[in-house]
N, C-alpha and C positions, 0 to 999 in steps of 0.2 A: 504494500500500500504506500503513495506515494501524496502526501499534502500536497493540496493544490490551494492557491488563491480562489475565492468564491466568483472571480468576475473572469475565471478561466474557463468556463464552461457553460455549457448552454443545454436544458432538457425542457421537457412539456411536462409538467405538475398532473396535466390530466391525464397522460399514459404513464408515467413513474409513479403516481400514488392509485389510482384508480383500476389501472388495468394490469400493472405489473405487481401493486403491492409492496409494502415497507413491512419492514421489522421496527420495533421502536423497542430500546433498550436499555435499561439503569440497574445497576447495582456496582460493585466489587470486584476486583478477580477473586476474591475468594469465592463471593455469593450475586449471581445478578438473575436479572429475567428478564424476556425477550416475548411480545407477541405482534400478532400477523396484523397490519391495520391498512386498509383500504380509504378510508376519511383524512384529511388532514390538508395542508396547504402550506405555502410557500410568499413569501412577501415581503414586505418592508413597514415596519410598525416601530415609533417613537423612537425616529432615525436607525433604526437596527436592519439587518437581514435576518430575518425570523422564521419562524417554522411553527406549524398550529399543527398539535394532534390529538387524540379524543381518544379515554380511556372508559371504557365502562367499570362501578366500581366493586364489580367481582371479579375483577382481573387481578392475577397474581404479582402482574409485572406494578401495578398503581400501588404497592405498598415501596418497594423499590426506588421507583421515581420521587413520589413522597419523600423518602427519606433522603436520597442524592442531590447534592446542586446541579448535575449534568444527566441529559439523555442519549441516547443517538437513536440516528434516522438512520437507517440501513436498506439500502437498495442491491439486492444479488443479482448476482450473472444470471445470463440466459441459464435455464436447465435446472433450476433451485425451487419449481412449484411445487414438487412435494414438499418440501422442506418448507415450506413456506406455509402450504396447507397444514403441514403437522402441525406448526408455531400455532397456525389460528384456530385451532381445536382442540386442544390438549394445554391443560392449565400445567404451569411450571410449580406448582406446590404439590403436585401428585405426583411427577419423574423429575428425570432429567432431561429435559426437553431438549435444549438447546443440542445435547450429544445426540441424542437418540432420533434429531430431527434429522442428523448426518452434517452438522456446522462444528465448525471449527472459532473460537475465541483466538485474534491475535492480542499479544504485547498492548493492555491498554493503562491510561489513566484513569479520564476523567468519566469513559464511560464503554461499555462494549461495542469492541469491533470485531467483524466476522471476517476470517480469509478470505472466503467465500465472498463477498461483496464487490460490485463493482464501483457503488459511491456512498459514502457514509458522511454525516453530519453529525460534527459535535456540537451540542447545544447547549447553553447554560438557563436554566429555566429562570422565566422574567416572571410568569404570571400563571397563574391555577385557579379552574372558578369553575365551579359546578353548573352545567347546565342546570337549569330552572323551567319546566313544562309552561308556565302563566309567560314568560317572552318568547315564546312559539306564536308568530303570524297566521302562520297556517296550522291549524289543528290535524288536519290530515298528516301532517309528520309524526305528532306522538302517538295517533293510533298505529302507522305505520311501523315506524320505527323503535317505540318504546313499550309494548304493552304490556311487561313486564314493570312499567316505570322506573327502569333501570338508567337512567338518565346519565351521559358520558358525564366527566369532567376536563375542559379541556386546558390545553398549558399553551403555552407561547412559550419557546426557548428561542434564544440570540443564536444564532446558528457561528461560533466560535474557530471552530478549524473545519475543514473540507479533505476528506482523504478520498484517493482515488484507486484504480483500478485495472484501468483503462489502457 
């Protein structure tokens, strides 16, 4: 994996996060967790390059980020949609996920990175705020979306270093 400057590179947010899929990931090398998220976005918010992404909260990986100042955004190689599918179905407080998914942890700090990855994002989290069903415009999203009322909570991190792949 090779740091890149963030104004080195050019991708579409709606085929990287929507059709290809991110891992989003926080903890330790001792202890972290990693899951599959299809939601999320890419921008510039209170002079930053930032990054938005939506954890629902019985996810194993939201006690993790909770606790860490950093996340990563992880985007795999072509060929990692099992691996990807495992992430998004199988909670990491029941195995070992991340191995068993067939990924690899490189050398990190501030937050996990996958060998396997062709672009990762380190993020230092700015902001955390529960979705709220009563600022939903349209009602049709929380029956859709929520009917469990399991409501994400989403973060904004400052997108910090940029590693690559490629």
């Amino acid at each position: 994996m090779k740091e890149i400057s963030l104004d080195k590179f050019e991708f579409s947010p709606f085929n990287k996060i929507a059709k290809d899929w991110m891992l989003v990931s926080a903890g330790t090398p001792e202890s972290c967790s990693t899951l599959t998220a299809s939601w999320g976005g890419v921008g510039v918010l209170w002079g930053k390059d930032v990054v938005f992404s939506f954890i629902r909260p019985q996810r194993h990986t939201l006690k993790f980020i909770d606790q860490e100042d950093y996340f990563s955004i992880t985007f795999l190689k072509d060929g990692y949609r099992d691996a990807l599918n495992y992430c998004g179905s199988h909670s990491g407080g029941e195995n070992q996920k991340i191995t068993e998914a067939g990924l690899h942890l490189a050398e990190f700090k501030e937050a996990p990175i996958f060998k396997e990855a062709s672009l990762t994002f380190i993020c230092k989290k700015l902001y955390r705020q529960p979705l709220e069903p009563k600022y939903l415009l349209d009602q049709s999203l929380d029956e859709r979306w929520y009917p469990n009322k399991d409501y994400h909570n989403m973060f904004v991190g400052e997108i910090v270093r940029v590693f690559s792949n490629d």
